[in-house]
N, C-alpha and C positions, 0 to 999 in steps of 0.2 A: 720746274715751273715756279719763278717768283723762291717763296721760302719756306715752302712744301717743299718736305722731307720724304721721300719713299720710306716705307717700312724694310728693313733685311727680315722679313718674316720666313720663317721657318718652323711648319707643323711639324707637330709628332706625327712618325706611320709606323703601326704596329702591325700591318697588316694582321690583322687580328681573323682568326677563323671565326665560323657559324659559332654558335654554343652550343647546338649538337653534336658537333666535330671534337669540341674539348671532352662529351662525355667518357667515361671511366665507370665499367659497368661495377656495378658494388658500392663507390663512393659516395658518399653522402656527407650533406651542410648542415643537418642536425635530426638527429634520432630520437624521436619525442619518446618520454617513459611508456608504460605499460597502462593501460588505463587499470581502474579500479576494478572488483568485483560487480560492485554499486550501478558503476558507468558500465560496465559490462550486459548486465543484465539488461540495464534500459537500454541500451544500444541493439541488442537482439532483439528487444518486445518493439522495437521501432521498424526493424529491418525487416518484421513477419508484415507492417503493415505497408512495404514500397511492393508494386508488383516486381514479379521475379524477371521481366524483363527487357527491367530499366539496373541490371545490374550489370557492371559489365565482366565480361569473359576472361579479358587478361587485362592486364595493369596499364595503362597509358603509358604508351612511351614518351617517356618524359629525359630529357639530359640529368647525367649524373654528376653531381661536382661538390667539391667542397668550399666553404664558404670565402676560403681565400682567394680561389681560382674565379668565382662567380664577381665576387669584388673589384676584382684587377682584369677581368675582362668588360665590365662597366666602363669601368674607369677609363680603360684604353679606345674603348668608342668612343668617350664624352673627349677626350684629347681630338679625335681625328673627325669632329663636326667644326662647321661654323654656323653661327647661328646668332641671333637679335641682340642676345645680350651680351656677344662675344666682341663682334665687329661690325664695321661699318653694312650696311646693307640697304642704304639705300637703292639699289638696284631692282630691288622686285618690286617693278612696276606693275600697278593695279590690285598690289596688293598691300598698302598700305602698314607696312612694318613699322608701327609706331612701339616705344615704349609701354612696357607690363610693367606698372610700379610695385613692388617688390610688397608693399605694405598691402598690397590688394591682394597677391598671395596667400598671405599670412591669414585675411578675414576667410580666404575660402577656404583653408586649412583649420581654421576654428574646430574642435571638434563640435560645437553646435551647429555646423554647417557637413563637418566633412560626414557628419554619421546618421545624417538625413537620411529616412528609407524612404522612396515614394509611395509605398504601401502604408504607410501613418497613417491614423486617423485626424482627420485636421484642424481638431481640436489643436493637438500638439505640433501644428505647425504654422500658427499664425502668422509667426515673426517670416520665414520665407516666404509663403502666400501673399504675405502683405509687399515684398520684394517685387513677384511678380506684376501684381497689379499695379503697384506706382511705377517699374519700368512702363510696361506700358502707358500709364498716363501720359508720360513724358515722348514716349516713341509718336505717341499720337499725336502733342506739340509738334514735336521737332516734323513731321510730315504733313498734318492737315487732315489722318484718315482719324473712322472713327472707331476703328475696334483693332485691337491683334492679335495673336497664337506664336506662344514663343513656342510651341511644339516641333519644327523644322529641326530637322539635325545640322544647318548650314546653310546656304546661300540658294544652293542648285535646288535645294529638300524645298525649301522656300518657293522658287519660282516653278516646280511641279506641283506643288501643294495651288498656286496660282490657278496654273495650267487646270485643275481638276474642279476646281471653284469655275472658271470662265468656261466648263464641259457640265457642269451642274446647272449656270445659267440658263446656257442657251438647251439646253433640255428640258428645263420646267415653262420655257416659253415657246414648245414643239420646234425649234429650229436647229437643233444639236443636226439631223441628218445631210442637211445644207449647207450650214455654215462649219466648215470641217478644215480652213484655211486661217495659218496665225503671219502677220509678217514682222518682218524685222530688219536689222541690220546689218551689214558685215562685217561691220567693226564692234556691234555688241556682243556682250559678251557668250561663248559657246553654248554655254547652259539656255542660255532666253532659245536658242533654237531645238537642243538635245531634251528640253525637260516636255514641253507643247511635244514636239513626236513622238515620245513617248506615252503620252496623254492621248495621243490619236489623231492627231492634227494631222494637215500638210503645210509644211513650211514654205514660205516664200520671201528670201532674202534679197533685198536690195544693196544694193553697190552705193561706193560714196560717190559723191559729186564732186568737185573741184573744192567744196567748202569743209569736204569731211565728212560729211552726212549726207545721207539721199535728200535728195531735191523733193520741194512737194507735188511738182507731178509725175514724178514717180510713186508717191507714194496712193495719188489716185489716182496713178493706172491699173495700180495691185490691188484697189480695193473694190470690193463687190459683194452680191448679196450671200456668195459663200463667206465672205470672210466675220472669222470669230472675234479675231483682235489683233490685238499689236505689242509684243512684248520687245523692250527695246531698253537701254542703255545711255544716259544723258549726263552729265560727258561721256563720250567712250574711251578706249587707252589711248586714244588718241590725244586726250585735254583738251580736245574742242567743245565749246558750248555751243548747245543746237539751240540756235535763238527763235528759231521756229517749231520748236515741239509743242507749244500750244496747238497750233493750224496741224497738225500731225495728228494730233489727239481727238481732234474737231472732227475731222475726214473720218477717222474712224469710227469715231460718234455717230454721225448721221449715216452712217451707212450701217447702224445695226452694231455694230461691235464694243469689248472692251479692252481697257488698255493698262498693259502692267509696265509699271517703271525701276526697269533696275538698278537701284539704286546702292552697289556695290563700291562706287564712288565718289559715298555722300560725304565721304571726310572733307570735301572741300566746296559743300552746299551750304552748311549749319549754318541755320540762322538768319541763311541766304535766300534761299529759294525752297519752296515747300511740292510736293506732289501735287498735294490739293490745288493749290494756284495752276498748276500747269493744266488742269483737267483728269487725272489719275483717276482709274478706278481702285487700283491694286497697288503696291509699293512692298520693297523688302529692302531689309537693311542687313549687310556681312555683321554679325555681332566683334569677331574677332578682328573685322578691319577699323570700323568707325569708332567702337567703345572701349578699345585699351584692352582687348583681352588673347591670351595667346594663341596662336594661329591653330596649333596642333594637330596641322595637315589637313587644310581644308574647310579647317571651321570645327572645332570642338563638338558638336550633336546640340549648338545652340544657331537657329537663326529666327529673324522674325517677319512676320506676314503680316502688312497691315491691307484694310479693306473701309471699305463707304458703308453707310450702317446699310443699305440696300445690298451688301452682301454678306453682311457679318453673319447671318444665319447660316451659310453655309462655311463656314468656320471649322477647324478637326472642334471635337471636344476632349475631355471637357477645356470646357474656359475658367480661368477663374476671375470670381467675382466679390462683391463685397453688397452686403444687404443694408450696412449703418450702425451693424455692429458686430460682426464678425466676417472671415473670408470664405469662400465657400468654391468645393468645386463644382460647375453646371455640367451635369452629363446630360440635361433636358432638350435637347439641340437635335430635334428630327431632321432636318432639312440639311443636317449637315454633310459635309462628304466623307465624315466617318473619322476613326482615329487615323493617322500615319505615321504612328508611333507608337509604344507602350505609354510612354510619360511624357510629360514638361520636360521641356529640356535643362540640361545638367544643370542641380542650383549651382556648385560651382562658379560654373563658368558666369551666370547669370549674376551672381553677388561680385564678381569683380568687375562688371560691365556699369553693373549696379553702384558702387565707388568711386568707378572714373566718371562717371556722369556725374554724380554728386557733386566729387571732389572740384571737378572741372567751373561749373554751376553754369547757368544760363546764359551769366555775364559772359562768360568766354570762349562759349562754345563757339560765336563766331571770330574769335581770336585761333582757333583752331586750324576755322578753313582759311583766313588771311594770310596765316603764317606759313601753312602748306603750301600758297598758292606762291607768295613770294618766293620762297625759297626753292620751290623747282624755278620761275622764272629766271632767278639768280644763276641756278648749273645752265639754265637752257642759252645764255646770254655768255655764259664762260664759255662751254663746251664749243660752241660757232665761233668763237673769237680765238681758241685755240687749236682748233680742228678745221682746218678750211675744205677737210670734204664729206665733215655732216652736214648733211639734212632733214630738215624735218618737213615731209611730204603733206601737202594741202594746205586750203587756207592760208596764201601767201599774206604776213604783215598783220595778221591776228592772233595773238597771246595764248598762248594754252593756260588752262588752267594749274590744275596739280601735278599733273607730268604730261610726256610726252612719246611719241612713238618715233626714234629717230631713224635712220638710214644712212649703214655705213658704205653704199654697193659701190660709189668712187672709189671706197679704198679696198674694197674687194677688187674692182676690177683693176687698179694699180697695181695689187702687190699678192694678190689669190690669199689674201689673211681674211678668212669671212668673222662673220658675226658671233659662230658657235666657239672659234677658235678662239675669239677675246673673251668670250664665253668664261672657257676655260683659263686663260691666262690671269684674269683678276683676282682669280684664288692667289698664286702665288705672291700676292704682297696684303695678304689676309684679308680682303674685302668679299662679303659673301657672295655666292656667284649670282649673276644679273640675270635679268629675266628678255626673254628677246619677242616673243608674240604666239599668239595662238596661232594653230594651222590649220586652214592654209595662209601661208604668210601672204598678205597683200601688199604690204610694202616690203620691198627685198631687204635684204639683209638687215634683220629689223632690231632694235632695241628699244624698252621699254623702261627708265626710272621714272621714282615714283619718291620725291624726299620729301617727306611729310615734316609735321609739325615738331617731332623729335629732335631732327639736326640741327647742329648751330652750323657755321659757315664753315670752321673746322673740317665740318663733316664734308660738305660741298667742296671744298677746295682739295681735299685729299681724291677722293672721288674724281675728280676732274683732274688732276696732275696725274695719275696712276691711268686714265683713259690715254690724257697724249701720252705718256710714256710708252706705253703699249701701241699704240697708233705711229710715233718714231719707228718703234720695232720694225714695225710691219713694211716700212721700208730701210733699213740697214740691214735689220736679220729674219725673216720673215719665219724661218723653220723655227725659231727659237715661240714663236708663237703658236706656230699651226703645231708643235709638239706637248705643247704644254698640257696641264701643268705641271711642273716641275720639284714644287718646296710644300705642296700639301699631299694631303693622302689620297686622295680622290686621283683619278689617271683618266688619261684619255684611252676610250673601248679602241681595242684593233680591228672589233668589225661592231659598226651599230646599225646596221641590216635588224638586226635581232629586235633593236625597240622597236620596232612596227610589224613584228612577226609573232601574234601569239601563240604560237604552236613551241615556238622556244621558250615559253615566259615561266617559270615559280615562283608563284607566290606565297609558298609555305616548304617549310623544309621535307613535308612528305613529297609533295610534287616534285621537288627538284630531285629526291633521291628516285621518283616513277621513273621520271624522264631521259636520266642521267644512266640507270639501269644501276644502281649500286644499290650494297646491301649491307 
């Protein structure tokens, strides 16, 4: 394509075992001295005051290895990942893989930061404290709410933490037994439906219209005097902007309800559009998708919940706050729905979110969302002009925003190369593997990018040269794809029956050893 170079990429595979597997009973990484007399004795007048049974029986099985072996089996997993700072990855769509700048690290590494105990008195933790509270002031610019709880472990922790807030509502106004219904969308995201049932609700999802979104008589035909509220998704992975989520918000308004806006997103809002304008009562924001901080599966134990001051009483506690001369934590919060956490979420993660926002500043945050929005426009405008049988379903002749949801099923049904199959093939020219759609798929054969603010064109045009190549495949040599991949460590499963079986699944190497019968 044009003067796009494929990669001859070639990963390390070490087929590396468990670390349990390498253990060596007797070996040992380091043999600490003998303790003192001194330390001897205090360590017994300590162990007469633990009761006798919180001690354990026998020694935790723990892997035995020397320090060499532990080193170079590191090592050898970190060879056989791909990951943000390795390669290109624009591909995980909705999940916004921007750049962790390196120096934002290094602050949360600060030993003044890394040896923070939550349990401080807070006297001695102003400088954090003081973190937490001008994040928020800022969260609550950037959305229009007026309070927020960085306490959520992540996104989903967030829109449950919601869900428990809009069941706290309508209970202190006797209507919690009636209004027992949340709706939504099918294209928003999993959690707005999984965290509300959870919470006790009943769900009631609507379908998209021709525009990508439910229509608004749809949306009041769903509604009535059971319903609680509306948790929902604007854009969804779709990239469509629902230009009627006011009138949506409205409906549910007058009909008794409240409405949480997930805004999972927002990376390409800033600046742009606010919650508050739309009508929102509720809003959350991914920390590790919008403010620069590392993903680390899900979201770090940081996300945030904002709320309208009519419901910030029911907020977890404590909150922190500030009196005019010091920071303080408020455990004083009756009304509230209680901790959902032990603590604030990781300062960590909070002081690097806390830098990219600085760093970023006000001026540019909506240079953020422009640039994100361009430059998916840019692949979505490539990818069509070199692929004559993608599509991108709905809203014929209106612009996605930040990414898009495409559809390869033309060229599934030409060549039987589906979506999981390219899935797997982008690994071998070192691009990290793409992300295709939540299930149940609604559009076939689906795919999801998402090139944020991060990539220059570079990045877009490799991405796209490395799509047709693989899409050529798929008609010259089609096994060459549905086998792959080939030059990474990662393999295509012989039977994935198993990932929707959990009666097969270990999640811990005791399990796998129950299941397996080994000893």
């Amino acid at each position: 394509m044009g003067d796009v170079k494929l990669r001859n990429f070639h990963q390390a595979h070490w087929n590396e075992p468990i670390i349990f597997e390498l253990s060596v009973p007797g070996r040992r990484g380091l043999i600490p001295p003998a303790p003192d007399e001194e330390i001897k004795k205090e360590a017994g007048d300590a162990k007469n005051l633990v009761p006798k049974g919180m001690f354990r029986e026998q020694l935790p099985a723990l892997p035995e290895l020397d320090q060499k072996r532990v080193l170079a089996h590191y090592i050898h997993l970190a060879q056989e990942t791909l990951g943000a700072n390795l390669c290109n990855d624009i591909s995980q769509g909705t999940c916004t893989m921007k750049y962790n700048p390196r120096i934002n690290e290094e602050l949360a590494a600060h030993p003044g930061i890394a040896s923070l105990h939550p349990w401080q008195d807070v006297d001695t933790v102003q400088g954090i404290l003081q973190m937490y509270y001008e994040f928020e002031e800022i969260l609550k610019e950037i959305s229009g709410m007026d309070k927020f709880s960085l306490h959520p472990q992540g996104g989903a922790h967030a829109v449950y933490t919601a869900a428990s807030i809009m069941r706290a509502y309508h209970r202190d106004r006797g209507e919690l037994d009636k209004r027992r219904e949340i709706i939504s969308a099918a294209f928003t995201h999993p959690c707005d439906h999984a965290a509300p049932a959870t919470a006790g609700f009943r769900l009631i999802i609507l379908p998209p219209s021709e525009n990508g979104y439910p229509s608004i008589e749809a949306v009041k035909a769903a509604v009535s005097e059971r319903t609680a509220g509306m948790f929902i998704t604007n854009p969804e992975d779709t990239g469509i902007y629902n230009t009627e989520i006011d009138q949506f918000v409205k409906i549910v308004h007058d009909a008794g309800g409240l409405c949480f806006y997930d805004q999972a997103n927002a990376n390409v809002l800033l600046g742009i559009a606010r919650a508050r304008e739309a009508g929102f009562d509720m809003c959350h924001f991914n920390i590790h998708k919008t403010f620069g901080t590392p993903h680390g599966c899900s979201g770090p134990g940081l996300g945030a919940l904002g709320v309208r001051d009519y419901l910030a009483k029911y907020l977890p506690f404590p909150t922190v706050e500030y009196d005019g001369e010091k920071y303080y934590l408020d455990f004083d919060r009756p009304e509230s729905v209680g901790k959902i956490r032990q603590f604030q979420g990781p300062a960590g993660v909070l002081v690097r979110a806390y830098a990219w926002i600085r760093a970023v500043g006000q001026e540019y945050l909506k240079e953020v969302s422009e640039i994100s929005t361009i430059n998916h426009n840019y692949l979505q405008k490539k990818l069509q002009e070199l692929i004559p049988e993608m599509d991108v379903p709905y809203a014929p002749g209106r612009r996605r925003l930040e990414e898009a949801r495409y559809c390869w099923q033309k060229l599934f049904e030409a060549t039987g190369v589906s979506t999981t199959d390219i899935m797997r093939r982008v690994g071998d020219f070192g691009l990290q593997h793409y992300w295709t759609s939540h299930h149940p798929w609604v559009v076939p054969e689906p795919m999801t990018l998402e090139p944020c603010e991060s990539y220059g064109k570079e990045d877009l045009d490799e991405y796209a040269a490395v799509l047709k190549h693989i899409r050529d495949e798929a008609y010259s040599n089609p096994e060459v794809v549905k086998n792959a991949p080939h030059k990474c460590a990662s393999h295509k499963l012989a039977d994935e029956s198993a990932l929707d079986d959990p009666k097969r699944w270990a999640t811990t190497w005791r399990a796998y050893i129950k299941k397996k019968g080994r000893t």
